[in-house]
PDB file of the backbone (N, CA, C, O) and the ligand in Angstrom, with CONECT records:
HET     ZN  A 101       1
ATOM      1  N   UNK A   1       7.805  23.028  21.172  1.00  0.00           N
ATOM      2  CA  UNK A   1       7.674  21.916  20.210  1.00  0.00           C
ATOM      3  C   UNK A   1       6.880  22.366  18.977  1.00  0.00           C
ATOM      4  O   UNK A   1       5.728  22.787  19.080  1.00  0.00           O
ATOM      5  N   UNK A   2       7.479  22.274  17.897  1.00  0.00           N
ATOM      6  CA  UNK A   2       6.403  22.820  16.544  1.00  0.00           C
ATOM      7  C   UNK A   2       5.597  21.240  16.207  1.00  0.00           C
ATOM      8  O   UNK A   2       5.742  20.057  16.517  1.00  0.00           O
ATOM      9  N   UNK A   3       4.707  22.069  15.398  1.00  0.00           N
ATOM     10  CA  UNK A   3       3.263  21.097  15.165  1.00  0.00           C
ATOM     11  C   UNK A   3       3.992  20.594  14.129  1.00  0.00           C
ATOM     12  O   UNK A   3       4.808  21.169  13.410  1.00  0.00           O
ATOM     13  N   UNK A   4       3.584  19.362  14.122  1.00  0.00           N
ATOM     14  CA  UNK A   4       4.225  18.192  12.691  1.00  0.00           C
ATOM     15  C   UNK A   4       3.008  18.889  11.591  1.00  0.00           C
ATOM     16  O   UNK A   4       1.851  19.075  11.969  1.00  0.00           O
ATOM     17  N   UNK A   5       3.433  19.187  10.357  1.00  0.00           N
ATOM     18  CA  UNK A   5       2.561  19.582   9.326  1.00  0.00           C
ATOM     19  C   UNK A   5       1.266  18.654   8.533  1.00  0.00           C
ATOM     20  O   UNK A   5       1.273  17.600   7.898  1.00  0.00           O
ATOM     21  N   UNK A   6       0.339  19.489   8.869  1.00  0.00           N
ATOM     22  CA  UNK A   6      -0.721  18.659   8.085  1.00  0.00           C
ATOM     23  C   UNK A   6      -0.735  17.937   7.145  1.00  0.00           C
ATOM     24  O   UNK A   6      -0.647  18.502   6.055  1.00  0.00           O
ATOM     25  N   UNK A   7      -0.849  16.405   7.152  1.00  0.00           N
ATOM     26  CA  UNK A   7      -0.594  16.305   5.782  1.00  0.00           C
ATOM     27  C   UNK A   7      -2.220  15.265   5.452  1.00  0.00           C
ATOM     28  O   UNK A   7      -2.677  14.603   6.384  1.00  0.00           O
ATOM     29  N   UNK A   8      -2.633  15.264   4.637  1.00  0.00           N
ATOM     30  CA  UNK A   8      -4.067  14.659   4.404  1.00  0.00           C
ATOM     31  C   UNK A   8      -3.879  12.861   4.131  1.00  0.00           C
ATOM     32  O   UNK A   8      -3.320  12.278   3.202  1.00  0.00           O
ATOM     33  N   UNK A   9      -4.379  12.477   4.984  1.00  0.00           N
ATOM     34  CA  UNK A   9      -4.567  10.793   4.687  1.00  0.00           C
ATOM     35  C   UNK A   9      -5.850  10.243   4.623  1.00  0.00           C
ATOM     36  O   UNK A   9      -6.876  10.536   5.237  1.00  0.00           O
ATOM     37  N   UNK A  10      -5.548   9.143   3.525  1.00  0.00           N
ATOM     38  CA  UNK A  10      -6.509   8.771   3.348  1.00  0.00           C
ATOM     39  C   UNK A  10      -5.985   6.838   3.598  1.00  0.00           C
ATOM     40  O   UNK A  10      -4.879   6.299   3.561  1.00  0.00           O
ATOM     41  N   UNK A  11      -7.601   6.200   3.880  1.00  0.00           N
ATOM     42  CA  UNK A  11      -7.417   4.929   3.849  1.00  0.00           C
ATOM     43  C   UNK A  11      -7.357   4.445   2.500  1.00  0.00           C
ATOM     44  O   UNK A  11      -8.027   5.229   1.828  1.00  0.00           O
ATOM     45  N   UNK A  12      -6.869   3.511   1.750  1.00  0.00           N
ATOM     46  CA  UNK A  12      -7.011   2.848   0.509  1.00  0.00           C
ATOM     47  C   UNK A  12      -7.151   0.952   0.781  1.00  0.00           C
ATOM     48  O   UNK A  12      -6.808   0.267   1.745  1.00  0.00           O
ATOM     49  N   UNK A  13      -7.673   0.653  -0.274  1.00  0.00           N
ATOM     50  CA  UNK A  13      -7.861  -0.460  -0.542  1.00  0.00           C
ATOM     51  C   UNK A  13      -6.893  -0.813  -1.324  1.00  0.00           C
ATOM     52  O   UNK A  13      -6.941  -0.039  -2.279  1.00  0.00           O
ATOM     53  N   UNK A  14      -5.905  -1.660  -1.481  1.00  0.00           N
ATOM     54  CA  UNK A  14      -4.786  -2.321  -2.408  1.00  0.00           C
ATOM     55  C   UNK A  14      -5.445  -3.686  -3.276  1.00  0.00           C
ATOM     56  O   UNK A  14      -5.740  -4.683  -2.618  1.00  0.00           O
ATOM     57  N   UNK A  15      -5.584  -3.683  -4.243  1.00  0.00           N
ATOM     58  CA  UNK A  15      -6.062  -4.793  -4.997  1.00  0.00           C
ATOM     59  C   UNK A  15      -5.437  -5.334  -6.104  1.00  0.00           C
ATOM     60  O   UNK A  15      -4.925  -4.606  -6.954  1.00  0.00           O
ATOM     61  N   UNK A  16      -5.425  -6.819  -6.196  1.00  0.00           N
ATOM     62  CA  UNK A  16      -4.781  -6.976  -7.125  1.00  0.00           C
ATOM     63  C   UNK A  16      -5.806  -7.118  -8.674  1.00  0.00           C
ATOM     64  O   UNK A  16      -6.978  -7.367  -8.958  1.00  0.00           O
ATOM     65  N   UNK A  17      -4.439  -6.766  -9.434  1.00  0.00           N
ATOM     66  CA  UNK A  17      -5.016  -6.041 -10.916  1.00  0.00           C
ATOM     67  C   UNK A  17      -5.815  -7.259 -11.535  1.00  0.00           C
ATOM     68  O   UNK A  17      -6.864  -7.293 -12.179  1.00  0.00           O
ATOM     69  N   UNK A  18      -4.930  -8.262 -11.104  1.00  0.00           N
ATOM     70  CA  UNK A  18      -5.377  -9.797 -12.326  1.00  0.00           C
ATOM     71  C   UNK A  18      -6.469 -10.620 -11.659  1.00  0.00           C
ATOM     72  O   UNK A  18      -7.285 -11.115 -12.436  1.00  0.00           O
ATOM     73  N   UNK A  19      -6.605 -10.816 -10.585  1.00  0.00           N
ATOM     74  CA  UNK A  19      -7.941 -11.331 -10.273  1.00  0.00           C
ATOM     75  C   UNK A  19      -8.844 -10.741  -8.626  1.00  0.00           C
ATOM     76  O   UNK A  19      -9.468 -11.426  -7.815  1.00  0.00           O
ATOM     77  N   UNK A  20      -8.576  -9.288  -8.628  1.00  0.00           N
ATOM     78  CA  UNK A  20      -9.372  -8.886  -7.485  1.00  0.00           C
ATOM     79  C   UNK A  20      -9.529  -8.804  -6.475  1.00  0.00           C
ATOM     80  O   UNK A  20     -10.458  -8.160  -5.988  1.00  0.00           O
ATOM     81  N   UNK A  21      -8.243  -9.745  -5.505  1.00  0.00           N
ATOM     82  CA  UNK A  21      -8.548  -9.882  -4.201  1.00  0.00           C
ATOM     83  C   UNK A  21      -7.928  -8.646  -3.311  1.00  0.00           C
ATOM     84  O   UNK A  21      -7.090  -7.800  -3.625  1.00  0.00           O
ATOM     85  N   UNK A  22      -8.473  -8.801  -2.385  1.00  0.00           N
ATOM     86  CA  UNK A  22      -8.017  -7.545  -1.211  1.00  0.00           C
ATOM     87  C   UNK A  22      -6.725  -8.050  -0.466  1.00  0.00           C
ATOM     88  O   UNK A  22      -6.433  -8.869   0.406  1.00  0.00           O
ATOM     89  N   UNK A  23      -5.975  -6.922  -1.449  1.00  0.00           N
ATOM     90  CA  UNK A  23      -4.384  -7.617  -0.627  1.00  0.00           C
ATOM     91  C   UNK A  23      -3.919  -6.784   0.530  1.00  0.00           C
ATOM     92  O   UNK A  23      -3.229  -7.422   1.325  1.00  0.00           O
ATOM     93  N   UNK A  24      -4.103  -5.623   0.806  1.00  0.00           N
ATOM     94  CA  UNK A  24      -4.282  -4.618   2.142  1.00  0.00           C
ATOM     95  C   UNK A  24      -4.617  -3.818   1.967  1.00  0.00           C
ATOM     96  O   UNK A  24      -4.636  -3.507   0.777  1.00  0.00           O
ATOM     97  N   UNK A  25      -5.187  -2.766   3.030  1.00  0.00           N
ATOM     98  CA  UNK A  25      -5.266  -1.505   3.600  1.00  0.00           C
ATOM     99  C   UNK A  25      -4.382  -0.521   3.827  1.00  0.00           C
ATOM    100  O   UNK A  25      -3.564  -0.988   4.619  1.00  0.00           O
ATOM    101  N   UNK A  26      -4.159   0.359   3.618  1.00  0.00           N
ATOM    102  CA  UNK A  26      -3.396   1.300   3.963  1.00  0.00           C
ATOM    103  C   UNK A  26      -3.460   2.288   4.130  1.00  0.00           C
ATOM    104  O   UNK A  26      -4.294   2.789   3.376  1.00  0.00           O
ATOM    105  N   UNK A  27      -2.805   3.280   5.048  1.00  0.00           N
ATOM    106  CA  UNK A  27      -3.035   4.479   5.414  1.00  0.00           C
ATOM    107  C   UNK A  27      -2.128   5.386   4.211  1.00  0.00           C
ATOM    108  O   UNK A  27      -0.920   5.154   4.258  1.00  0.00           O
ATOM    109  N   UNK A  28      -2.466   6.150   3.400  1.00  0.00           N
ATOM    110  CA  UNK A  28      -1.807   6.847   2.045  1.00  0.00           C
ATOM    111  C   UNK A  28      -1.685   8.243   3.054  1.00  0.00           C
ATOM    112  O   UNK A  28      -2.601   8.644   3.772  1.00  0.00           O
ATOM    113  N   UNK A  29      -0.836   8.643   2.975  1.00  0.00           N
ATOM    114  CA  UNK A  29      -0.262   9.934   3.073  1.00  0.00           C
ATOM    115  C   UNK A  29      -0.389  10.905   1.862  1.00  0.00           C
ATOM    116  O   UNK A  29      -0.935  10.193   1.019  1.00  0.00           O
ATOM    117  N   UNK A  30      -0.174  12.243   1.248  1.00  0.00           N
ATOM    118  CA  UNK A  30      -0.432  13.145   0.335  1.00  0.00           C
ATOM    119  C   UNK A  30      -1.464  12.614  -0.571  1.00  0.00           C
ATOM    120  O   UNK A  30      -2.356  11.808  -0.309  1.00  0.00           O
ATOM    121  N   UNK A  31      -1.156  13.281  -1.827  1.00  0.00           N
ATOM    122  CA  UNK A  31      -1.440  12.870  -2.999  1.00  0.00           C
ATOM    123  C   UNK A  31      -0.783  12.806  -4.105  1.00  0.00           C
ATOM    124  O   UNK A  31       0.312  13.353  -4.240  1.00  0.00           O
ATOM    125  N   UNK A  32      -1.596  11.867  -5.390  1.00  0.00           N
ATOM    126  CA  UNK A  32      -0.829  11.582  -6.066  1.00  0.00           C
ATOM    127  C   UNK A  32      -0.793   9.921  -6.144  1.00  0.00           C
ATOM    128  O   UNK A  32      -1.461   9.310  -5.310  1.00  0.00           O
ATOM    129  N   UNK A  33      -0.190   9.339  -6.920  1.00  0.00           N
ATOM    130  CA  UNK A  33      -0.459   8.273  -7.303  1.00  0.00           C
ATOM    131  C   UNK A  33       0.667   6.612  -6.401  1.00  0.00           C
ATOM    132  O   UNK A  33       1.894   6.672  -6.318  1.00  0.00           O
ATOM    133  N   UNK A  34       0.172   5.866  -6.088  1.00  0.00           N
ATOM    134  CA  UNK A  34       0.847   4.859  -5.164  1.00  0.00           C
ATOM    135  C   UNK A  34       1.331   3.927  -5.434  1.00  0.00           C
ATOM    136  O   UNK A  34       0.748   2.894  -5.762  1.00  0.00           O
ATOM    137  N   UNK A  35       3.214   4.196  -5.303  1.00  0.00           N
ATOM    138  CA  UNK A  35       4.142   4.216  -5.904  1.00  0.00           C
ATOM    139  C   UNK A  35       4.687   2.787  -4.608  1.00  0.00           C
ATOM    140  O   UNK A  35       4.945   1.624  -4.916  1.00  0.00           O
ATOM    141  N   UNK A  36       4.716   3.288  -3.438  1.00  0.00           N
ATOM    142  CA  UNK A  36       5.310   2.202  -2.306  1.00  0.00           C
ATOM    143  C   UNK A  36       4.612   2.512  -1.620  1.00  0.00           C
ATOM    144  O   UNK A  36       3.907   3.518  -1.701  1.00  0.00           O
ATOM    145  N   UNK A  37       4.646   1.393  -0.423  1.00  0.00           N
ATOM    146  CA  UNK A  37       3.768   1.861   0.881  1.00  0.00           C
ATOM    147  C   UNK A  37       4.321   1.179   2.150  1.00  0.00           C
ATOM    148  O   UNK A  37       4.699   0.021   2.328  1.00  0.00           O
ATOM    149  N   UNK A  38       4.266   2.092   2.863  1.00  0.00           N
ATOM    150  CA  UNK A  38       5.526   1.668   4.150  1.00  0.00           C
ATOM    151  C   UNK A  38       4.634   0.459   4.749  1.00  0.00           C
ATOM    152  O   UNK A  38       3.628   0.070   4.156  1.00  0.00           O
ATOM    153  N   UNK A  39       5.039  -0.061   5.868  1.00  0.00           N
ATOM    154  CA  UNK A  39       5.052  -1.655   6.181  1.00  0.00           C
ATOM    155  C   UNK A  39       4.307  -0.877   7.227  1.00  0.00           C
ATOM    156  O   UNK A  39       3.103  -1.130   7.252  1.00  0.00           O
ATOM    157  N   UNK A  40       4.741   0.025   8.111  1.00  0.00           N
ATOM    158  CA  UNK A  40       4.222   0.437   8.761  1.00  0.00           C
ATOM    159  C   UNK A  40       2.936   1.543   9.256  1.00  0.00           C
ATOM    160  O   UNK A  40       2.615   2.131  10.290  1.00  0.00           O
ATOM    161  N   UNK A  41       2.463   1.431   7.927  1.00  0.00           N
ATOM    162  CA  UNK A  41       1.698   2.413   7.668  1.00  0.00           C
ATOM    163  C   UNK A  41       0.294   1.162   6.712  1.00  0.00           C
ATOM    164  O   UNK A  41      -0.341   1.731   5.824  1.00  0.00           O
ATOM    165  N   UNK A  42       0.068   0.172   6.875  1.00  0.00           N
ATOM    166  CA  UNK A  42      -0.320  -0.908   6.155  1.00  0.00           C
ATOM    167  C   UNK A  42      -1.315  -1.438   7.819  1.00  0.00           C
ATOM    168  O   UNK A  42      -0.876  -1.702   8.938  1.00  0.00           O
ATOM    169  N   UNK A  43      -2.593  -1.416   7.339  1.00  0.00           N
ATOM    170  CA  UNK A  43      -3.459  -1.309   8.996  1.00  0.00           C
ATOM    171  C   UNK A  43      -4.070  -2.503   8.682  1.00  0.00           C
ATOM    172  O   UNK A  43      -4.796  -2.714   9.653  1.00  0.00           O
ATOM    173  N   UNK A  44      -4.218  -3.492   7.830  1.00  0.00           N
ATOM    174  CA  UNK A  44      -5.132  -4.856   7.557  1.00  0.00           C
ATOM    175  C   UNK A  44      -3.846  -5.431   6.005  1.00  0.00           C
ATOM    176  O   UNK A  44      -3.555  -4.983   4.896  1.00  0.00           O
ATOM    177  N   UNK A  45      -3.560  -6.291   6.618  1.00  0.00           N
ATOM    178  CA  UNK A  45      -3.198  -7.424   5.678  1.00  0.00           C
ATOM    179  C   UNK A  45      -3.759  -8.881   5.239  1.00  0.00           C
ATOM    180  O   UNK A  45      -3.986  -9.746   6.084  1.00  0.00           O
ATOM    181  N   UNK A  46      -3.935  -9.056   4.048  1.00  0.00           N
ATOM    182  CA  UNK A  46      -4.579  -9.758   3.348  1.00  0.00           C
ATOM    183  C   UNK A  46      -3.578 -11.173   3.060  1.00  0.00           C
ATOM    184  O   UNK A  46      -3.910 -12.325   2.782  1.00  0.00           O
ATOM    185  N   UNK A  47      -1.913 -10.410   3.300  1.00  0.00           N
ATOM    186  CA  UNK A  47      -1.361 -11.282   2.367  1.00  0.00           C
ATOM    187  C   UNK A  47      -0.521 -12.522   3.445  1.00  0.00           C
ATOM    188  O   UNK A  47      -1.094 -12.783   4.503  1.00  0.00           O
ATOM    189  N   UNK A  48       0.458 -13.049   3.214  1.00  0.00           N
ATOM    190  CA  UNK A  48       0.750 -14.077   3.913  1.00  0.00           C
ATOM    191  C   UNK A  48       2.030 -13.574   4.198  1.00  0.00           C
ATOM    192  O   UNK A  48       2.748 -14.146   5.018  1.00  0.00           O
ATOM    193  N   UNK A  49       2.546 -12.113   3.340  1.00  0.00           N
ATOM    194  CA  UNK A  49       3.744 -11.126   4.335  1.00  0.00           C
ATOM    195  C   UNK A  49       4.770 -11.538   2.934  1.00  0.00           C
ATOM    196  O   UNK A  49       5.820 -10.921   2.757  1.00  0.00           O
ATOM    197  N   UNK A  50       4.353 -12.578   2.045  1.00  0.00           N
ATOM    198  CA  UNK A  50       5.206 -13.210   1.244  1.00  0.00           C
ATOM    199  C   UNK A  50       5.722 -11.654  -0.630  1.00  0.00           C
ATOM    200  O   UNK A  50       6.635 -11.598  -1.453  1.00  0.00           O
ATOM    201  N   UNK A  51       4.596 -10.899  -0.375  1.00  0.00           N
ATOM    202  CA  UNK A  51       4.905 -10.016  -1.523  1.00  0.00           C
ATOM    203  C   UNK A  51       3.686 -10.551  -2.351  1.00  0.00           C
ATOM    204  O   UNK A  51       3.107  -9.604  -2.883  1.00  0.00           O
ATOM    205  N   UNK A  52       3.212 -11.543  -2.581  1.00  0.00           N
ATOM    206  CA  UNK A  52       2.635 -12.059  -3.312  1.00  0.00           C
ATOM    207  C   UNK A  52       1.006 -12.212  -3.074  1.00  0.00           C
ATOM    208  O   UNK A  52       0.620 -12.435  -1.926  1.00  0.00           O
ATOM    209  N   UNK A  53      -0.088 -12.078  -4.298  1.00  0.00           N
ATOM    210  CA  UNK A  53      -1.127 -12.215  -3.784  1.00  0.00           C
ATOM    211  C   UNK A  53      -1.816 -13.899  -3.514  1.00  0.00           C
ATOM    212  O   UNK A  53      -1.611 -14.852  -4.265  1.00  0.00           O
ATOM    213  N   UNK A  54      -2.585 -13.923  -2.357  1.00  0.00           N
ATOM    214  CA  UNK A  54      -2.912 -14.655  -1.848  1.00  0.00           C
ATOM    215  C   UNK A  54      -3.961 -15.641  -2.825  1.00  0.00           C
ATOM    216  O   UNK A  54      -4.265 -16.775  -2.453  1.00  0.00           O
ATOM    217  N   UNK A  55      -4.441 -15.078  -4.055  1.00  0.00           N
ATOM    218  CA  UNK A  55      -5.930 -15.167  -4.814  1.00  0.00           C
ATOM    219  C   UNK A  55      -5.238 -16.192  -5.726  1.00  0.00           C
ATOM    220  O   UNK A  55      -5.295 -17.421  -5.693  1.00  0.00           O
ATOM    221  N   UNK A  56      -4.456 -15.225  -6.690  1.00  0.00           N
ATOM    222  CA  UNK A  56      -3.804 -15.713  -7.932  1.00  0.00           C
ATOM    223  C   UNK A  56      -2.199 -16.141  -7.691  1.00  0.00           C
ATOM    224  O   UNK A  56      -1.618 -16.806  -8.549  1.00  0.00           O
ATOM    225  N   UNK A  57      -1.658 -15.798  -6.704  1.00  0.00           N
ATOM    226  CA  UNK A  57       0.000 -16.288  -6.409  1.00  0.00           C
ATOM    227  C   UNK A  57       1.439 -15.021  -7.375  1.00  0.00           C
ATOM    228  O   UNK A  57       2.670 -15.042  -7.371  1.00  0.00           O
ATOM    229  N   UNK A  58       0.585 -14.258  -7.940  1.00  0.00           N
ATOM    230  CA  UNK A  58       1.572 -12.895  -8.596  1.00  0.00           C
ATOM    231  C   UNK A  58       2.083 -12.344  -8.132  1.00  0.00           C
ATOM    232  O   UNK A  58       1.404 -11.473  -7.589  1.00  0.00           O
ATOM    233  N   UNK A  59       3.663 -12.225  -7.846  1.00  0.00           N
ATOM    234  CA  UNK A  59       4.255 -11.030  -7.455  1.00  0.00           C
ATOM    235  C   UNK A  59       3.566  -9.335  -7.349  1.00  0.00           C
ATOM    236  O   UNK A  59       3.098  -8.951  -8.422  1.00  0.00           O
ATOM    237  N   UNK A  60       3.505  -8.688  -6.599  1.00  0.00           N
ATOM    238  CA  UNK A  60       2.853  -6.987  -6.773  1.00  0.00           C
ATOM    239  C   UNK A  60       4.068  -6.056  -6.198  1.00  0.00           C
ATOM    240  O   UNK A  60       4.276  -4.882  -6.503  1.00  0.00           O
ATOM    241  N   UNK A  61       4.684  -6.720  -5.455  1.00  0.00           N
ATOM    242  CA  UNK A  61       5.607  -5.720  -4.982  1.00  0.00           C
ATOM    243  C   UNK A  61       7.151  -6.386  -4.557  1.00  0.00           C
ATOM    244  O   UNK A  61       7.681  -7.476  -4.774  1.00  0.00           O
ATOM    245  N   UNK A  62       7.662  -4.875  -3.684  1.00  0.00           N
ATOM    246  CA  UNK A  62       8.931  -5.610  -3.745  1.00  0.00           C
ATOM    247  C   UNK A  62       9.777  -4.758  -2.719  1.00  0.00           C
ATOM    248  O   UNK A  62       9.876  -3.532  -2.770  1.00  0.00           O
ATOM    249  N   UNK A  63      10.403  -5.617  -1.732  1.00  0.00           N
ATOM    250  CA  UNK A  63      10.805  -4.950  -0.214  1.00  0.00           C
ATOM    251  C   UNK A  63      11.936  -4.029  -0.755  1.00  0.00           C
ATOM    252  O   UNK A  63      12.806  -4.223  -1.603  1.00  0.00           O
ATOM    253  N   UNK A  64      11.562  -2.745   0.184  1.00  0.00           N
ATOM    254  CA  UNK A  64      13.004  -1.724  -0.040  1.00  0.00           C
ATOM    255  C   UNK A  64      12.481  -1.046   0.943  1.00  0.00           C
ATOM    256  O   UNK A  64      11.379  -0.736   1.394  1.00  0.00           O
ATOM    257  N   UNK A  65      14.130  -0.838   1.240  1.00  0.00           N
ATOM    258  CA  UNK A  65      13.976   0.250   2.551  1.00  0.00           C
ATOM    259  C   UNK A  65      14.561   1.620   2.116  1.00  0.00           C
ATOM    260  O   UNK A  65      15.564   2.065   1.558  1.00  0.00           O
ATOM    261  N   UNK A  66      13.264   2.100   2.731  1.00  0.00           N
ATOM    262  CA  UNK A  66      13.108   3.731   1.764  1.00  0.00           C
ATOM    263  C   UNK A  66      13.607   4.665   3.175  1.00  0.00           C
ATOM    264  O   UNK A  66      12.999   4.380   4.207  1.00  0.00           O
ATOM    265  N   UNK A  67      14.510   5.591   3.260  1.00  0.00           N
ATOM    266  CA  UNK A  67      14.690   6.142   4.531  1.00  0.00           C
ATOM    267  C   UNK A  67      14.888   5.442   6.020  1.00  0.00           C
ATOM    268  O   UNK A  67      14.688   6.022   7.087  1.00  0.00           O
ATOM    269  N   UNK A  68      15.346   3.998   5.852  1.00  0.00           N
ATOM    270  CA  UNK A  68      15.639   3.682   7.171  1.00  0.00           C
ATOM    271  C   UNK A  68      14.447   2.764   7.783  1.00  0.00           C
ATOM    272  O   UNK A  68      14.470   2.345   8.940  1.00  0.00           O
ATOM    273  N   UNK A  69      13.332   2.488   6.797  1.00  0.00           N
ATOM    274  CA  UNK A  69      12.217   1.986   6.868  1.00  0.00           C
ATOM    275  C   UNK A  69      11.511   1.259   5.630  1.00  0.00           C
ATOM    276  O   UNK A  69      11.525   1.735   4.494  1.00  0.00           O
ATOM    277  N   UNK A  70      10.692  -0.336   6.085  1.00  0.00           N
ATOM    278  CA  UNK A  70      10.737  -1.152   5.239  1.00  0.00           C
ATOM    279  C   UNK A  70       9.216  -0.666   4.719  1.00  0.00           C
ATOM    280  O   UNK A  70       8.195  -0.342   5.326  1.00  0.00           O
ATOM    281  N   UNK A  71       9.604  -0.786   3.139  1.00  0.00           N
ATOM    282  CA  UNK A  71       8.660  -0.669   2.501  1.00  0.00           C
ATOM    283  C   UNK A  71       8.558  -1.466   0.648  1.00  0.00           C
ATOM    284  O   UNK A  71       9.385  -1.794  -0.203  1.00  0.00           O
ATOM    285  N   UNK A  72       6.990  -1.478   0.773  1.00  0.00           N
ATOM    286  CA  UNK A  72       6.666  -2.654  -0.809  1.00  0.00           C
ATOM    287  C   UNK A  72       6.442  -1.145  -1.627  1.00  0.00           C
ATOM    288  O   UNK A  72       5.688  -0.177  -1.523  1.00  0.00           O
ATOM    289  N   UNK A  73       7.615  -1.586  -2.526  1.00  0.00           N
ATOM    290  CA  UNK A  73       7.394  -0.854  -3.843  1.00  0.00           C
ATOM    291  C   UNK A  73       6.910  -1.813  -4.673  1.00  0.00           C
ATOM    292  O   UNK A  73       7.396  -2.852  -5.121  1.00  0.00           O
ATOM    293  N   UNK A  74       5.454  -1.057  -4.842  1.00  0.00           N
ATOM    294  CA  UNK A  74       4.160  -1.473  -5.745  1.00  0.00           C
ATOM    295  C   UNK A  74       5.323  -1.716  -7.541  1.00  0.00           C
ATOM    296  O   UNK A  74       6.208  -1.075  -8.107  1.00  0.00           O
ATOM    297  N   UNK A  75       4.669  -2.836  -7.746  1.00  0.00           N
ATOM    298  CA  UNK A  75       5.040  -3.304  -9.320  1.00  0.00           C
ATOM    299  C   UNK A  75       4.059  -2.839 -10.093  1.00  0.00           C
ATOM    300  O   UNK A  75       3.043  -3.526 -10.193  1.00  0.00           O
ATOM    301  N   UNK A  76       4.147  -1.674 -10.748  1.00  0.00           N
ATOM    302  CA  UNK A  76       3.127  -1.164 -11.644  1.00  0.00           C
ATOM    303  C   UNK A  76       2.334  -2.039 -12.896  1.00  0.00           C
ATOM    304  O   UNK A  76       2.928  -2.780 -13.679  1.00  0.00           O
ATOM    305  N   UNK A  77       1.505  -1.893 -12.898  1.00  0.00           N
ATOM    306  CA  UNK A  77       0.121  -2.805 -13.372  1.00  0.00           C
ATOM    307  C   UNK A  77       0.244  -4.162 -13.014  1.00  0.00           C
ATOM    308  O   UNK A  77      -0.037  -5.112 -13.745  1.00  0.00           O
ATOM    309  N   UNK A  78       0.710  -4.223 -11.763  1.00  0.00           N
ATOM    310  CA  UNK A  78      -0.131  -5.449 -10.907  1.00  0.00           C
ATOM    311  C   UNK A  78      -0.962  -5.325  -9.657  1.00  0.00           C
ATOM    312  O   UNK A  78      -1.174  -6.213  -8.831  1.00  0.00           O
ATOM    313  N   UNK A  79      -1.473  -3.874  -9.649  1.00  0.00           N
ATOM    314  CA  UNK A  79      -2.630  -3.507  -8.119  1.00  0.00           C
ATOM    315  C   UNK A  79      -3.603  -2.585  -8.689  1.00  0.00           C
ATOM    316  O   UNK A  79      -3.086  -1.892  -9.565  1.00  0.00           O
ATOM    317  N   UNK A  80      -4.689  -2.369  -8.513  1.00  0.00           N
ATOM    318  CA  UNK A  80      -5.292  -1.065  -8.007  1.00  0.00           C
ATOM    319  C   UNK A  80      -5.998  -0.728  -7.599  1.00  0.00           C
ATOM    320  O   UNK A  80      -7.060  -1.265  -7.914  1.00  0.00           O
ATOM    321  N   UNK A  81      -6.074   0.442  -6.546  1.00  0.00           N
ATOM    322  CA  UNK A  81      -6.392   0.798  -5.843  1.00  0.00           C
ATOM    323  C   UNK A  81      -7.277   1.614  -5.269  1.00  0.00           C
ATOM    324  O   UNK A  81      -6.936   2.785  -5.435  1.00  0.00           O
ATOM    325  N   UNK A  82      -8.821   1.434  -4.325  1.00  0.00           N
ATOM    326  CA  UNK A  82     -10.236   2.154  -4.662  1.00  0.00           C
ATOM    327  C   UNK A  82     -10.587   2.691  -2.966  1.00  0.00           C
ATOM    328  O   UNK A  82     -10.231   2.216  -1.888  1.00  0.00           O
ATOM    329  N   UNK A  83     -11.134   3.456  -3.190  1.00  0.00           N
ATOM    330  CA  UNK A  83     -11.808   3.760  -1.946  1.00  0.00           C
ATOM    331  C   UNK A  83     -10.696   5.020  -1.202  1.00  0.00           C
ATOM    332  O   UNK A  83      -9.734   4.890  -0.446  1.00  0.00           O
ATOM    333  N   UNK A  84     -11.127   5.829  -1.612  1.00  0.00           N
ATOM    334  CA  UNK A  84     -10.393   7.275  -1.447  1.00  0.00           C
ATOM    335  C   UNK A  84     -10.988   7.966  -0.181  1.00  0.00           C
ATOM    336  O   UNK A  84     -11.330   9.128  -0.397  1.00  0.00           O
ATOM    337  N   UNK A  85     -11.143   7.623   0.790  1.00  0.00           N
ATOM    338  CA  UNK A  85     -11.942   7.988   1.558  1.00  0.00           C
ATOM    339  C   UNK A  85     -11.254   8.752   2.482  1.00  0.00           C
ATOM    340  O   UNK A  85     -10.324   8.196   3.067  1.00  0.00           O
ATOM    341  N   UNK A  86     -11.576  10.213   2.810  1.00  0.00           N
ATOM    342  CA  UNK A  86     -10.348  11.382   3.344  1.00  0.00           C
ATOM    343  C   UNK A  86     -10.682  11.033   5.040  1.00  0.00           C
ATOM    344  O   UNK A  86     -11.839  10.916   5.443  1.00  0.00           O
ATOM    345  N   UNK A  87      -9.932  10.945   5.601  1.00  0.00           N
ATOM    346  CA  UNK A  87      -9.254  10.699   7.012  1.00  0.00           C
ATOM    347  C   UNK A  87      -9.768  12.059   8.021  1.00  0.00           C
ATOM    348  O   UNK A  87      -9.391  12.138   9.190  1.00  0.00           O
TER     349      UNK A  87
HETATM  350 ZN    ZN A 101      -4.304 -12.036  -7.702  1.00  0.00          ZN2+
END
């Protein structure tokens, strides 16, 4: 059996841009900047599952299934995201 390749994760904080609230957690894979984030890879949810933040009611993302698996592609300048903390 070969070893699955290292890849560096980190936890992140998902926030929304317009008024601050903590919309989830997530486990980030590589690096580089956060573009989508699998459903399944999302360890604390904030939100009501609806796409939308819970604080202010704004759309941030948007369901697509990337490889066979559901994932929110982030709507650029409506999140961002703090706490880089290496795994
Ligand atoms: Zn908001």
């Amino acid at each position: 059996m070969p070893k699955p390749p290292k890849v560096s994760r980190r936890n992140i904080a998902i926030h929304c841009l317009k008024c601050r609230t903590l919309l989830y957690r997530y486990l980030k894979a590589g690096s580089g900047g956060l573009v989508k984030c699998f459903v399944e890879r999302i360890t604390e949810d904030r939100t009501a599952g609806d796409l939308r933040c819970p604080g202010c009611g704004q759309e941030f993302a948007r369901l697509r299934m990337i490889r066979g698996k559901p994932a929110h592609k982030i709507i650029s300048g409506k999140i961002f995201t703090r706490g880089m903390t290496r795994k």
